[in-house]
C-alpha positions in Angstrom: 79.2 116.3 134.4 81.2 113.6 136.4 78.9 110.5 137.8 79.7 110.9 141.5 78.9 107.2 141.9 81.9 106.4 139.6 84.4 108.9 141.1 83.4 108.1 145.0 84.5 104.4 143.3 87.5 105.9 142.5 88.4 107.8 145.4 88.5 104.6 147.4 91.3 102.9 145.1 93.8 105.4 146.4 92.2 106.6 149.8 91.0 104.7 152.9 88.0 106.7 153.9 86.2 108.8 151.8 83.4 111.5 153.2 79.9 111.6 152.0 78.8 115.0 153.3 75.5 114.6 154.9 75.3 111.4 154.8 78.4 109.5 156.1 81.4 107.9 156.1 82.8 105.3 153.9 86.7 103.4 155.4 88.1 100.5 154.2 90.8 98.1 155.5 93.0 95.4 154.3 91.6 92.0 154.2 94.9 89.4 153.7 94.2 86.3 151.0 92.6 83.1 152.6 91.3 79.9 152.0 88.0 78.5 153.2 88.7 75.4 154.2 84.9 74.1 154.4 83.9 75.9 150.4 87.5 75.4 149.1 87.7 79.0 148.1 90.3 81.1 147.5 89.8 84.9 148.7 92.4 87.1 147.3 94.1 90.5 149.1 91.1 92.8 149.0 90.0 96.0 150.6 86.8 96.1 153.2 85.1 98.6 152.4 82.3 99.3 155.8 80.1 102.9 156.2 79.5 105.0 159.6 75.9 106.9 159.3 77.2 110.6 160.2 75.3 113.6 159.2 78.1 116.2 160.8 81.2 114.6 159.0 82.9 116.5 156.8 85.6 116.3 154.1 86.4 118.8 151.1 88.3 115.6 149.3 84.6 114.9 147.3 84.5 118.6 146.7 88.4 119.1 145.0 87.9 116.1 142.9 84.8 117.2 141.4 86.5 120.1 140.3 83.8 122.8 139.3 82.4 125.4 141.2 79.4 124.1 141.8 80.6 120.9 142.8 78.9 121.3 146.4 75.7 121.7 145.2 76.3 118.8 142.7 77.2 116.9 146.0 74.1 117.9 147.3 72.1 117.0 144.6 73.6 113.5 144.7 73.0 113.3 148.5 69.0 114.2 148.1 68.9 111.9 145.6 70.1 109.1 147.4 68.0 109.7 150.3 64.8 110.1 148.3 65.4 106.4 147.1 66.2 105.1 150.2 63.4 106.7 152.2 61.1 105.3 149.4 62.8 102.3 147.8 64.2 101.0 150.9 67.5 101.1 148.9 69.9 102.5 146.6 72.3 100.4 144.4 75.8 102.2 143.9 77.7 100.7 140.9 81.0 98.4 142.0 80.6 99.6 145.2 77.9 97.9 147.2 73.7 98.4 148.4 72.5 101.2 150.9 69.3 99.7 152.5 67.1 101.3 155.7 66.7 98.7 157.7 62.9 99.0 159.8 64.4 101.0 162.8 65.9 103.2 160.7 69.7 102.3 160.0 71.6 102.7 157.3 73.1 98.8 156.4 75.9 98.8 154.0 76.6 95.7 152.0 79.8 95.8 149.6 80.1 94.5 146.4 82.7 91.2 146.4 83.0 91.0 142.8 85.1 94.4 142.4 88.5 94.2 144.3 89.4 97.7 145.2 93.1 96.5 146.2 94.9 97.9 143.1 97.7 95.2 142.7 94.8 92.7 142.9 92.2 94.7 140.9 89.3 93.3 138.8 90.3 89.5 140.9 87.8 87.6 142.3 87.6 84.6 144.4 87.2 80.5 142.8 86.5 77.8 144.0 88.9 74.8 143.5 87.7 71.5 144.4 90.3 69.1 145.7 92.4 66.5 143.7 91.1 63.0 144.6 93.3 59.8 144.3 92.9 57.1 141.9 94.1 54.0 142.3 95.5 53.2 138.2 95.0 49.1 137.5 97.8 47.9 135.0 96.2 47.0 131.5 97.6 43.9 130.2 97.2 43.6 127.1 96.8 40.3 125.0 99.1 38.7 122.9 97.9 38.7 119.2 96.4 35.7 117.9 98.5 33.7 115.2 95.8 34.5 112.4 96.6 37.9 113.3 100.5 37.8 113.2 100.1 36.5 109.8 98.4 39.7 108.4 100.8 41.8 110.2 103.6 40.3 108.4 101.8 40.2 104.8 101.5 44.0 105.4 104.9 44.4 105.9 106.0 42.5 103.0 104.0 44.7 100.9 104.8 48.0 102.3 108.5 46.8 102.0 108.3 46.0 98.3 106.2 49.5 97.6 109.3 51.2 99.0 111.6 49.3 97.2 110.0 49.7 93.9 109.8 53.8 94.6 114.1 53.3 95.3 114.0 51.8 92.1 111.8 54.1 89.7 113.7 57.3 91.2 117.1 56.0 90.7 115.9 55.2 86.9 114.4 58.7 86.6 117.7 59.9 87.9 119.8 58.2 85.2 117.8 59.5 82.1 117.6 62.9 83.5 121.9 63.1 83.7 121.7 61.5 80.2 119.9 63.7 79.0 121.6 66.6 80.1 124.8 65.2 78.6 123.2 65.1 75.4 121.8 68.7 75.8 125.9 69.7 76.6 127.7 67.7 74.1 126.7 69.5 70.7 128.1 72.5 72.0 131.3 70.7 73.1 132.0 68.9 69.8 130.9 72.2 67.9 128.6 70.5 65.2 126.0 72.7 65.4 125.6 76.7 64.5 123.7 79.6 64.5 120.4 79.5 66.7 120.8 76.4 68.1 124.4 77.0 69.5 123.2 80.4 71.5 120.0 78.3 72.9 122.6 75.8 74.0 124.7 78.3 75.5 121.7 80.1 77.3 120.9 76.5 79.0 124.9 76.2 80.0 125.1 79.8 81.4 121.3 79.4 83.4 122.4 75.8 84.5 125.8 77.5 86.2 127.8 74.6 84.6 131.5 73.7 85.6 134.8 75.2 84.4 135.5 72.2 81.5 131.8 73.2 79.8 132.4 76.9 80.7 135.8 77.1 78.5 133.9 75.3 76.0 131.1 77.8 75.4 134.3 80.5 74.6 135.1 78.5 71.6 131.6 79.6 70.0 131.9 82.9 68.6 132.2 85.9 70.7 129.4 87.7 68.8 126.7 84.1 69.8 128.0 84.1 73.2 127.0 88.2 73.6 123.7 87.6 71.9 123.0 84.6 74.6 124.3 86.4 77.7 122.2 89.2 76.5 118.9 86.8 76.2 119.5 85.5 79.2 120.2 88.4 81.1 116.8 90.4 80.2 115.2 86.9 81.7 116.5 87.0 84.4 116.0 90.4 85.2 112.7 90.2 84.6 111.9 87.0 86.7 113.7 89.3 89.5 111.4 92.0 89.0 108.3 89.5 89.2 109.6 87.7 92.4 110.4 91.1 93.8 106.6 92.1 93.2 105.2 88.9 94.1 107.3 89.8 97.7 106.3 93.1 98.2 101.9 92.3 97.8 102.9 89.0 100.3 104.5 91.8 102.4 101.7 94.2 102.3 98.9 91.5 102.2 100.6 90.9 106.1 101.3 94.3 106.8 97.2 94.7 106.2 96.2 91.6 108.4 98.1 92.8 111.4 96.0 93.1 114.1 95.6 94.7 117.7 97.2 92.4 120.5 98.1 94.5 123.1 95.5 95.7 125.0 94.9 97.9 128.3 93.0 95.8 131.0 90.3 98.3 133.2 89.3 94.9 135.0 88.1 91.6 134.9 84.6 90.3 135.9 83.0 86.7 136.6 79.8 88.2 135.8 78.6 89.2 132.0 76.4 91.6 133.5 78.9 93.7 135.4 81.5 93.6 132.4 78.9 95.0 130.2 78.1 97.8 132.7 81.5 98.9 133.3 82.1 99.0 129.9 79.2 101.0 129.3 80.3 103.3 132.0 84.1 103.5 130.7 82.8 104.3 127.1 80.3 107.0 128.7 83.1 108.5 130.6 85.3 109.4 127.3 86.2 105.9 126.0 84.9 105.2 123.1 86.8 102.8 121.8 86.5 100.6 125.1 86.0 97.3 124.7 85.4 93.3 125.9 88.0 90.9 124.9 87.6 87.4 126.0 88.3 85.6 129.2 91.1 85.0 131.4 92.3 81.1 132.2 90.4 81.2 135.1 87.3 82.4 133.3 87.4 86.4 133.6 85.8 88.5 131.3 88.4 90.9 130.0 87.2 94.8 130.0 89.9 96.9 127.6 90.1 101.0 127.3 92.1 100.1 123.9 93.2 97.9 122.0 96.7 98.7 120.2 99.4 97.1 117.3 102.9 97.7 119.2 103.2 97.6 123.5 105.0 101.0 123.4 101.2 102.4 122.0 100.2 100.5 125.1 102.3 102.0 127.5 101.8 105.8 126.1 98.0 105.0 127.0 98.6 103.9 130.4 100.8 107.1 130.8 98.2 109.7 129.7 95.7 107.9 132.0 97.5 107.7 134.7 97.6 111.8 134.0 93.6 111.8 134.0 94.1 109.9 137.5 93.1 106.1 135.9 94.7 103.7 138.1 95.3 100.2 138.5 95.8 99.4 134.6 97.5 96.9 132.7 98.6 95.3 130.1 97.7 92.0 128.7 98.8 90.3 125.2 96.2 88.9 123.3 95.8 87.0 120.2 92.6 86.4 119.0 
């Protein structure tokens, strides 16, 4: 059975007034953004939402949305309930809404919640308070010159910081030298063809692997064809199966990140100041077929998110919002975020 509380909520996000048979009448009207210029608070665009005591009112729009047929005596219900608590509590509490009290001669006094913004385009925004930027007057800072003990050390660290470098220059061009050399003496038995057997294929597998130049290339086809084969052969199976192992190693990184993605995009119901009220809703939102409903973080200005669902890819995101708006959800959005 729907809450009534929740769906008279509802009602007033797409409707103005909204009939409590038996009881009275709930209107709202438009209250533009302001500033207070004594608080420094800013008041976004929000709907008024003020109640008329009037027992004879009536209006089947509370009826239709329930959809049932019993919903009038679910109305009913509701209304005799409310009543009992006021007539005994002095109040009743209706969530996101606002407090019914009875005031001693025997009103009914209305006072609407500020924290939920029924103005859809500004839903779930509350007011802050922004205190005003105050001038300071920057001094220069001089700073002193060094002392002569001090330039000294300076320039003994320098020395020594240029003659490390200067030593690395030297021991890398060294280990440069004997690196070519010995290359060259890798390369030149297989040029001057003093060698056979084994040792001129394993020469010829470090020319082909090393991609060596034209000259040492025409070389290697003096060895005999049947070497040369056996080497490309050797060296072909390596490399094949060095492929295969990067190709592996590729595929787990691949899946290791396919595995760690997470949800980012993520349909907003509202945002709250207070912890209190975010957990409610949510509580409510999961109760109402939302299981999978969620809080996730704040906004900049300190908002505590309140998410249906959280999804992988924004076209998930918008197929939600579409079925909901089908259930008559409004107002939703949403938001990117990476925890």
């Amino acid at each position: 059975m729907m809450d009534i509380n929740i769906l008279i909520s509802r009602l007033l996000f797409q409707n103005s007034r909204v009939v409590i048979p038996d009881f009275g009448v709930l209107e709202t009207t438009m209250q533009e953004a302001f500033h207070h210029p004594v608080s420094n608070e800013f008041f976004p665009k929000f709907k008024k939402i003020s109640f008329t005591k009037n027992y004879q009112a009536e209006d089947k729009m509370l009826a239709k949305a329930l959809q049932g047929n019993d919903a009038e005596q679910q109305i009913k219900i509701f209304v005799d309930k409310l009543k009992d608590e006021l007539n005994q509590q002095k109040k009743y509490t209706m969530p996101h809404l606002g407090v019914f009290s009875l005031h001693s001669s025997g009103a009914i006094v209305f006072e609407q919640e500020t924290d939920f913004n029924y103005e859809k385009t500004y839903f779930g925004l509350e007011s802050f308070k922004m205190e005003p930027i105050k001038k300071v007057d920057a001094k220069p800072i001089i700073k002193a010159a060094p002392e002569p003990e001090e330039r000294k050390s300076r320039a003994w660290l320098w020395i020594a910081i240029l003659s490390v470098a200067s030593l690395l220059v030297v021991g890398v061009f060294k280990f440069m030298k004997q690196n070519k050399s010995g290359i060259e003496r890798e390369v030149n038995p297989v040029i001057n063809r003093n060698n056979t057997g084994n040792k001129q294929i394993d020469t010829v597998k470090q020319i082909l692997s090393a991609k060596m130049t034209d000259t040492a290339t025409a070389e290697i086809e003096k060895v005999s064809p049947a070497e040369t084969i056996a080497a490309k052969d050797s060296l072909k199976r390596n490399t094949e199966a060095e492929h295969k192992k990067e190709v592996s190693t590729m595929q787990e990184k691949e899946e290791g990140q396919d595995y760690q993605i997470k949800k980012k995009y993520y349909v907003i119901a509202g945002c709250f100041k207070s912890s209190k009220k975010a957990a409610d809703f949510l509580k409510e939102i999961q109760q109402s077929g939302y299981p999978n409903a969620s809080i996730e973080g704040k906004t900049r200005g300190g908002l505590i998110r309140v998410c249906y669902a959280g999804f992988a890819k924004s076209y998930q995101a918008k197929k939600f919002i579409k079925q909901a708006e089908q259930k008559k959800l409004k107002g939703l959005w949403i938001q990117k975020i990476v925890h």
